[in-house]
GUNU-955690 format. One record per residue (C-alpha): y, z, x. Coordinates in steps of 0.001 Angstrom, whole numbers, plus 500000, padded with zeros to 6 digits. Each point is the difference from the previous one (the first is absolute). Layout:
% residues N
YZX ...
END
This chain:
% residues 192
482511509507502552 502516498571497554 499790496480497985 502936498397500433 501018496797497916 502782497877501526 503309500167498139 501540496874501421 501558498596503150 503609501154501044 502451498856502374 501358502716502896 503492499842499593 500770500223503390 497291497619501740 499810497572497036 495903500867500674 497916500046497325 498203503253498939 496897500011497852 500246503041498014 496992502006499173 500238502636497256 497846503178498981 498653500106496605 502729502732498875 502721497667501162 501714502628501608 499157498568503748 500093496692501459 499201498957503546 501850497175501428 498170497698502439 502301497718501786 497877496489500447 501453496317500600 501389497069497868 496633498569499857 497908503453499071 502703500575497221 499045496212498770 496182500620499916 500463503359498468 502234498742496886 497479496784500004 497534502747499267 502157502027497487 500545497411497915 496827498637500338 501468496677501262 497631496744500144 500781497999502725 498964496298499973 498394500947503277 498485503378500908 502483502189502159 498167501743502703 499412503290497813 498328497632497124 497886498484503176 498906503493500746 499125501201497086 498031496492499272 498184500700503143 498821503797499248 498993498551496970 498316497069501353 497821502728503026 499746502338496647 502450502710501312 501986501986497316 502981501752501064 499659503808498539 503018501585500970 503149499704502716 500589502850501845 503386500518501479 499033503119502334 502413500647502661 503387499516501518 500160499118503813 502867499051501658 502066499558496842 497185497377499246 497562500798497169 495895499061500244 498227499117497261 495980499573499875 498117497452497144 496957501725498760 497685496838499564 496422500188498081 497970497601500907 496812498263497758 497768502238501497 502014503161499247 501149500707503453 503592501571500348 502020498287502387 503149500835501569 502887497651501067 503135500768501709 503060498378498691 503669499711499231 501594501916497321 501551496943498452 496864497710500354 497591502839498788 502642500152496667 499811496311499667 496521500040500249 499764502790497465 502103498252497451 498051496695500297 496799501702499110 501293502856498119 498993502865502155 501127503227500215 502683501197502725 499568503838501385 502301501473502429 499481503799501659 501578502669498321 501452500932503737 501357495879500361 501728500634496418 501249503446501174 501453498619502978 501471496521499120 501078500285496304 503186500216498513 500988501557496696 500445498039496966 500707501960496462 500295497299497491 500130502507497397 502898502071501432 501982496672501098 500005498822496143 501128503485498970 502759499204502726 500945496717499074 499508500810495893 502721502718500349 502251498485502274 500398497227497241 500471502570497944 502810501441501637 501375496621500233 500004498813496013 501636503737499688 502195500201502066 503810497835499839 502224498757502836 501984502646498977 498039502792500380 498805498207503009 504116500850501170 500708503025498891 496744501633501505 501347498330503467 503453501042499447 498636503596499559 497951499943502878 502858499149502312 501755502819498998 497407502176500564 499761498279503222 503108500468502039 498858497732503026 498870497556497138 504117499219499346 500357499065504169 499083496722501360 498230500855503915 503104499054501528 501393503373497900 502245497760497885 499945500086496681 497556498260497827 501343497019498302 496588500118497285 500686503534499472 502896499572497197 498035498063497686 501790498489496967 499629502348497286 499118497114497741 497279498236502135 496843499042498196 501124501330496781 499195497447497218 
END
């Protein structure tokens, strides 16, 4: 099993759904969870540790496993069915019994955030629903892309296009097999 800590909530650029991200503790994987408007709200409630002037439902449970002496151990996020994930609460109760609760992904993290438990996911769920993420090589990216940037002029920025059209015949055609208008640049363009 993996402990997973949840890197934020995202928005699917296509659906406009949320996605509660989940991350492993090299930050090289995440595992998106798509949930609903109102699971994203009670997960950044519990993020940022919100106080509301009346308990939200996940406050309300976690008053109430208090209140039967219940402490939430762990969430475990254990399989993938259906493109639907299942999640289990392992509960101890006063009398030292382990309990086990099925649950939603997205209430078990709620949950977990309200009481500050611990949230596991199978190495196999990670495996199979995680994407990427390489923070380290994406600021190496982005640090020498500026680089090239503050080096490089609008001039150079020409010339290197104006020599890679003519090292590009087809470059100097439009696709009509006309000539290029953009092709002939001025010779002083961008020169300062």
């Amino acid at each position: 099993m993996v402990e997973m800590s949840v890197a934020g909530i995202a928005l699917d650029a296509a659906s406009r759904s949320p996605i509660v991200l989940l991350r492993d503790p090299s930050g090289r994987r995440q595992v998106p969870i798509w949930i609903d408007q109102a699971q994203a709200q009670n997960i950044l409630a519990g993020i940022n540790r919100e106080r509301s002037p009346r308990p939200l439902s996940h406050d309300l449970m976690a008053q109430l496993m208090a209140a039967g002496g219940l402490v939430l151990d762990r969430v475990i996020i254990h399989a993938i069915e259906d493109n639907t994930f299942r999640a289990v609460l392992k509960l101890t109760n006063a009398t030292g019994e382990v309990l086990e609760l099925d649950a939603r992904p997205s209430d078990a993290i709620a949950l977990a955030l309200r009481t500050g438990s611990t949230i596991w996911m199978l190495e196999e769920v990670v495996v199979d629903a995680s994407i990427p993420v390489d923070a380290e090589a994406d600021a190496v990216d982005q640090e020498d892309f500026r680089r090239f940037l503050d080096q490089t002029t609008p001039a150079a920025l020409i010339r290197h296009l104006r020599q890679t059209r003519q090292d590009d015949p087809a470059t100097t055609q439009s696709p009509t097999g006309e000539e290029d208008p953009e092709a002939d640049l001025p010779s002083d363009a961008g020169s300062t």
